[in-house]
VEXDO-691679 format. One record per residue: residue in three letters; x, y, z of N, C-alpha, C in turn; residue number from 1. Coordinates in Angstrom, 3 decimals. Atoms other than C-alpha are relative to their C-alpha. Example, Ala and Ser with C-alpha at 12.3 -4.5 7.8 and 13.67 -1.06 7.14 Angstrom:
BEGIN
<site ALA <0.890 -1.190 0.000> <12.300 -4.500 7.800> <0.900 1.200 0.000> 1>,
<site SER <-0.820 -1.190 -0.060> <13.670 -1.060 7.140> <-0.770 1.090 0.730> 2>,
END
This chain:
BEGIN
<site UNK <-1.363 -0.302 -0.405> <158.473 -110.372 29.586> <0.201 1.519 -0.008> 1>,
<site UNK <-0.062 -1.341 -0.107> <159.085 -107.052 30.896> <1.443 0.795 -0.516> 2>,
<site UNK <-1.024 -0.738 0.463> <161.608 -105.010 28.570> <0.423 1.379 0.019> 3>,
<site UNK <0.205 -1.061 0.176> <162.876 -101.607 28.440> <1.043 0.474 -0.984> 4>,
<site UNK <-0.845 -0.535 0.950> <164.734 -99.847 25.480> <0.011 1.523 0.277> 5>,
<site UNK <-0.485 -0.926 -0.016> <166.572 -96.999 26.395> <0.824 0.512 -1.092> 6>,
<site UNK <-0.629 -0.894 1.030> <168.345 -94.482 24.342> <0.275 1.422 0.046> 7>,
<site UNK <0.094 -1.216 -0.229> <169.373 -91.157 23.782> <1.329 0.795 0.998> 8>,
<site UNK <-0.896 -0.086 -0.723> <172.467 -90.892 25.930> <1.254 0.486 -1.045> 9>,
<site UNK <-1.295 -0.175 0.980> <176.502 -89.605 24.487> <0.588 1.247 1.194> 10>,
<site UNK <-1.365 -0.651 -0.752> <178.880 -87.002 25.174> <-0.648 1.431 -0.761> 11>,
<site UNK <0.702 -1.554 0.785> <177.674 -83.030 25.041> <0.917 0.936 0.796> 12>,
<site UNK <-0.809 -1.230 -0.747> <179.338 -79.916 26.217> <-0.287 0.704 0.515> 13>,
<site UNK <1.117 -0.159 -0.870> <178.286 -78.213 28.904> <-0.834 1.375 -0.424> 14>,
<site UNK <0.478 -0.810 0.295> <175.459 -75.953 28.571> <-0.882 -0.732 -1.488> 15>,
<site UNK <0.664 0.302 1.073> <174.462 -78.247 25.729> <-1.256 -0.824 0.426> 16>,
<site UNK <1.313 0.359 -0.335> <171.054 -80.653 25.351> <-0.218 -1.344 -0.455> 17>,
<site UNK <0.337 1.570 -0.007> <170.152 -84.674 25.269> <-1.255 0.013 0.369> 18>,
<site UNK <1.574 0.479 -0.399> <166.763 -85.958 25.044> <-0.097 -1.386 -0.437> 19>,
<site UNK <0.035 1.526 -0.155> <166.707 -89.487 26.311> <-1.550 -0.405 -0.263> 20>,
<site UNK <1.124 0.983 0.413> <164.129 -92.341 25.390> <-0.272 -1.183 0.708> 21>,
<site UNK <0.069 1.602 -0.466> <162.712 -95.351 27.326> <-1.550 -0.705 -0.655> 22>,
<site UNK <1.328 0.896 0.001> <160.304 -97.871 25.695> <-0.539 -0.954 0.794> 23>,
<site UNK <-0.244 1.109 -0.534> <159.024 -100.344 27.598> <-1.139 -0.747 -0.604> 24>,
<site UNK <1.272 1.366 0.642> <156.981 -103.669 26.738> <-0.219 -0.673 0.902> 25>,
<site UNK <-0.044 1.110 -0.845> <155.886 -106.366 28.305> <-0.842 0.054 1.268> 26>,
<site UNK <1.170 -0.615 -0.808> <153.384 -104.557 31.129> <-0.812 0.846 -0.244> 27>,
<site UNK <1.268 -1.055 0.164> <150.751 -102.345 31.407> <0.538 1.234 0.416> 28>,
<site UNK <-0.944 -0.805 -0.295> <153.369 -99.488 31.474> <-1.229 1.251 0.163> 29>,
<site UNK <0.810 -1.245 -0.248> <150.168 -96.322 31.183> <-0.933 -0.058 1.426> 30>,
<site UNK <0.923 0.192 -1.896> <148.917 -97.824 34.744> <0.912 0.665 0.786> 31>,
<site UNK <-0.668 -0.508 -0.974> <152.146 -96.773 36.558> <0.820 1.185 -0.154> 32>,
<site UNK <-0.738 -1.046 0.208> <154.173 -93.529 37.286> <1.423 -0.963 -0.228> 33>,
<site UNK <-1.366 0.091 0.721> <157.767 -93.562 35.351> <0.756 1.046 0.713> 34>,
<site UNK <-1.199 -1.131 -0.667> <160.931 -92.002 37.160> <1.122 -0.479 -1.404> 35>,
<site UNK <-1.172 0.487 0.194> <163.806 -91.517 35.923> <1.164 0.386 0.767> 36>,
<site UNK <-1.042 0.380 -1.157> <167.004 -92.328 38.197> <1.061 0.177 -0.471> 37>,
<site UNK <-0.835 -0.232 0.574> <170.598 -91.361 37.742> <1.128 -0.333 1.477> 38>,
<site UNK <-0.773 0.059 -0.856> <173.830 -92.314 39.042> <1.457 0.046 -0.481> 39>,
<site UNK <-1.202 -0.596 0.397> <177.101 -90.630 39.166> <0.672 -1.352 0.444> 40>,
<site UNK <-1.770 1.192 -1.133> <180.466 -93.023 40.281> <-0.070 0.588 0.988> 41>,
<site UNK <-0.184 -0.342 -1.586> <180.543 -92.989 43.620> <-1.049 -0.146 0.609> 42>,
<site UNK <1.015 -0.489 -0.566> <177.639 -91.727 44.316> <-1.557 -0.893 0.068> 43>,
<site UNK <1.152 0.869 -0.045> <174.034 -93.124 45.165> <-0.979 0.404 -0.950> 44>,
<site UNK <0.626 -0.547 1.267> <171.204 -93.061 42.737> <-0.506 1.225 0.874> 45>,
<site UNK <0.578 -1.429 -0.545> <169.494 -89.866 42.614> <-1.302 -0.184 -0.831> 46>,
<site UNK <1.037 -0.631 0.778> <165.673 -89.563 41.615> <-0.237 1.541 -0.465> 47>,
<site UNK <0.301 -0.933 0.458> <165.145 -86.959 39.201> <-1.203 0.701 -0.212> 48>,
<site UNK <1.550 -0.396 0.614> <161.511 -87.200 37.801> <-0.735 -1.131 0.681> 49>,
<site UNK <0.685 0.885 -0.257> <158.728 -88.732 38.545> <-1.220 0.581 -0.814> 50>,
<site UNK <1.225 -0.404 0.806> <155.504 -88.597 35.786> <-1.054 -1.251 0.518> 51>,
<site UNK <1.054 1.008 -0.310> <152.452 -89.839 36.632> <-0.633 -0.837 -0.626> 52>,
<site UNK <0.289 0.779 1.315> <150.504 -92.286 34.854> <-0.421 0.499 -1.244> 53>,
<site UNK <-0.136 -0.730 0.913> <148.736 -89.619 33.048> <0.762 0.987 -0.333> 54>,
<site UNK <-0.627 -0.830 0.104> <151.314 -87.596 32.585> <-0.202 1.085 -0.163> 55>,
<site UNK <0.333 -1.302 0.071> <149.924 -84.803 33.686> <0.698 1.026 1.487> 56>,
<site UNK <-0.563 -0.580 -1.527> <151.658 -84.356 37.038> <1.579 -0.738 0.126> 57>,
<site UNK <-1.395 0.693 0.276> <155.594 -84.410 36.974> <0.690 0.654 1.175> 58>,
<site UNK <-0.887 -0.813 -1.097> <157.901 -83.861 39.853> <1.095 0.171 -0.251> 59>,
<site UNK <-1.811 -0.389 -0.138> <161.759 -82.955 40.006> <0.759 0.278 0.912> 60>,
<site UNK <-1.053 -0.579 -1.497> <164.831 -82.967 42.220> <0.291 1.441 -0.625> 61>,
<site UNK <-1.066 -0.614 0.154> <166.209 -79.833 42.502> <1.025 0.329 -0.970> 62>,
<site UNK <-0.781 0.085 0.705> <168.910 -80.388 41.096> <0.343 0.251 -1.349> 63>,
<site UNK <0.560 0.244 1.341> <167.459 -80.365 37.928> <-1.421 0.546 -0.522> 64>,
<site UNK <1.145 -0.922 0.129> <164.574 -78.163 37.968> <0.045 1.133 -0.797> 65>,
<site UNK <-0.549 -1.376 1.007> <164.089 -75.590 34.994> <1.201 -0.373 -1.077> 66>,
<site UNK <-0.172 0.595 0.816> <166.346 -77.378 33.163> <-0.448 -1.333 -0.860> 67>,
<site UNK <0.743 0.965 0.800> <164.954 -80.863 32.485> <-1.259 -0.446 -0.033> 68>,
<site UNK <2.200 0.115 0.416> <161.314 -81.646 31.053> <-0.333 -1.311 -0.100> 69>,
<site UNK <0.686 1.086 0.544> <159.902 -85.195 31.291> <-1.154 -0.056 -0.076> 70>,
<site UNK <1.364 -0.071 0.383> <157.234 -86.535 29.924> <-0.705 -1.273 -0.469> 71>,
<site UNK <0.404 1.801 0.543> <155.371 -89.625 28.576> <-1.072 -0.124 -1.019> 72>,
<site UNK <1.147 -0.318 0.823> <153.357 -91.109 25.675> <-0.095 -1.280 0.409> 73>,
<site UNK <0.401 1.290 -0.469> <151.347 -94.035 26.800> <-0.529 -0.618 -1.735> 74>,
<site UNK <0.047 0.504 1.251> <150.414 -94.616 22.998> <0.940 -1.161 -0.456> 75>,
<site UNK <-1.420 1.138 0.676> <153.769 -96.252 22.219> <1.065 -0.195 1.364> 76>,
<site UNK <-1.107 0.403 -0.952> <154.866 -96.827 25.908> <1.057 0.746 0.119> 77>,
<site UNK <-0.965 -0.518 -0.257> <157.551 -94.309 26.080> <-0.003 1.281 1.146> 78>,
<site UNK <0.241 -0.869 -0.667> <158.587 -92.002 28.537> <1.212 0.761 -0.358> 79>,
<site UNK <-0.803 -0.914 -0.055> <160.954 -89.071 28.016> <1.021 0.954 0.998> 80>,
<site UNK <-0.172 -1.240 -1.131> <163.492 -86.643 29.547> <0.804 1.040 -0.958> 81>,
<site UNK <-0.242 -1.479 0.822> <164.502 -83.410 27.708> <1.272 0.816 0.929> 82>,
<site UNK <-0.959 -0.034 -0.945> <167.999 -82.593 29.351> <0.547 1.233 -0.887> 83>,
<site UNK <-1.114 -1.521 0.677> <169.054 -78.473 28.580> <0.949 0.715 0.978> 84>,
<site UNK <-0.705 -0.761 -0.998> <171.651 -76.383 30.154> <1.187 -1.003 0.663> 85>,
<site UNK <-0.743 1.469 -0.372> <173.538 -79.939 30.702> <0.989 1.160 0.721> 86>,
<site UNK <-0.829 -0.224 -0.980> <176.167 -79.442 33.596> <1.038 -0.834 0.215> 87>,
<site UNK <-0.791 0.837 -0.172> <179.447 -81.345 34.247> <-0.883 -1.471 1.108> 88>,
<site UNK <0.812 0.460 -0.425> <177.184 -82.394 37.336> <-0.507 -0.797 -0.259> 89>,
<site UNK <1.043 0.427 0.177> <174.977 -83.725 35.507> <0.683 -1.557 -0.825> 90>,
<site UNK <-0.774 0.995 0.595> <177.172 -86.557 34.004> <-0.264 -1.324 1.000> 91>,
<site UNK <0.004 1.231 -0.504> <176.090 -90.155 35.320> <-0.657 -1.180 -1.007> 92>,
<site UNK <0.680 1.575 0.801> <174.154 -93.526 33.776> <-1.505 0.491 0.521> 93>,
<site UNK <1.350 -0.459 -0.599> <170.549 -92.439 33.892> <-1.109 -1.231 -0.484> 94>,
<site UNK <1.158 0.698 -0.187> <167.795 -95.103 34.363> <-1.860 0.388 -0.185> 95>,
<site UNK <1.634 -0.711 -0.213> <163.776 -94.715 33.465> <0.155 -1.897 1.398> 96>,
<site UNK <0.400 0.940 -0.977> <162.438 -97.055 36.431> <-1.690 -0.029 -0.295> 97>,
<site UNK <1.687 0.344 -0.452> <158.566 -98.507 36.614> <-0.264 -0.992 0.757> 98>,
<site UNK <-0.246 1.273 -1.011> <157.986 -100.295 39.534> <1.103 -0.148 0.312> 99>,
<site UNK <-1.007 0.529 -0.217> <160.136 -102.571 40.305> <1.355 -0.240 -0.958> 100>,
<site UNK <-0.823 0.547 0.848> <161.887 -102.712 37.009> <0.707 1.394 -0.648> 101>,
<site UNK <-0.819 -0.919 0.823> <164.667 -100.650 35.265> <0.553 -0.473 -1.105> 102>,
<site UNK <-0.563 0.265 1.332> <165.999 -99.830 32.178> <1.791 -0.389 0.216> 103>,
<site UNK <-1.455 0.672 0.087> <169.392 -101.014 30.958> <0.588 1.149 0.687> 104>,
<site UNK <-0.332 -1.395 -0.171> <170.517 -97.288 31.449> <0.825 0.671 -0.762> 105>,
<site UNK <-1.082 -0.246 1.218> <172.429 -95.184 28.961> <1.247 1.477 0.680> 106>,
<site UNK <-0.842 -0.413 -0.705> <175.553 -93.502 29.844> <-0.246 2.187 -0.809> 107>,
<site UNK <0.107 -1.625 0.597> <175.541 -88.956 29.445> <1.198 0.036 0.626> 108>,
<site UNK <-1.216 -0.266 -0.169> <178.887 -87.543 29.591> <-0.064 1.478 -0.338> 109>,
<site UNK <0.187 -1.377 -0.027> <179.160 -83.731 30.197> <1.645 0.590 0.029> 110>,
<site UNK <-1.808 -0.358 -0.089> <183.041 -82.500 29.123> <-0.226 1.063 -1.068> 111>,
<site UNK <-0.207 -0.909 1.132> <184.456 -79.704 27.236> <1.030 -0.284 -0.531> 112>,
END
């Protein structure tokens, strides 16, 4: 049964820093690249990251370049995202994705 435990999400001020968590179980999670996906209200998701299986090759929108760092440990299934410089912007429900499957998603909130 394919699970994912997210975490790491809340309320920061801008300019401040969140470093989210996704475990997952249940597949052979160090075979596939891990994104993680975000989505404001309104708006459509947005891919952010994308790490490869060995996490040695990581991409980024824009958007989010120079500020956030993901990353992954295939040891204990987790993949990371390291969120600095946070932005009002940057405020949506952010998703790790593998494959076909996503996490629950945990909500970031960017206010002063």
């Amino acid at each position: 049964q394919v699970q994912f435990a997210e975490s790491g999400g809340g309320v920061v001020q801008p300019g401040g820093s969140l470093r989210l968590s996704c475990v997952a179980s249940g597949f052979g999670f160090s075979e596939f690249s891990a994104k993680w996906v975000r989505q404001a209200p309104g708006k459509e998701p947005e891919c952010i990251s994308v790490v490869n299986p060995r996490g040695d090759i990581i991409k980024y929108a824009d958007s989010v370049k120079g500020r956030f760092t993901a990353s992954r440990d295939n040891a204990t299934d987790t993949v990371y995202l390291q969120m600095n410089n946070l932005k009002p912007e940057d405020a949506a429900i952010y998703y790790c994705k593998v494959k076909q499957y996503w996490g629950q998603g945990t909500q970031v909130t960017v206010s002063s």
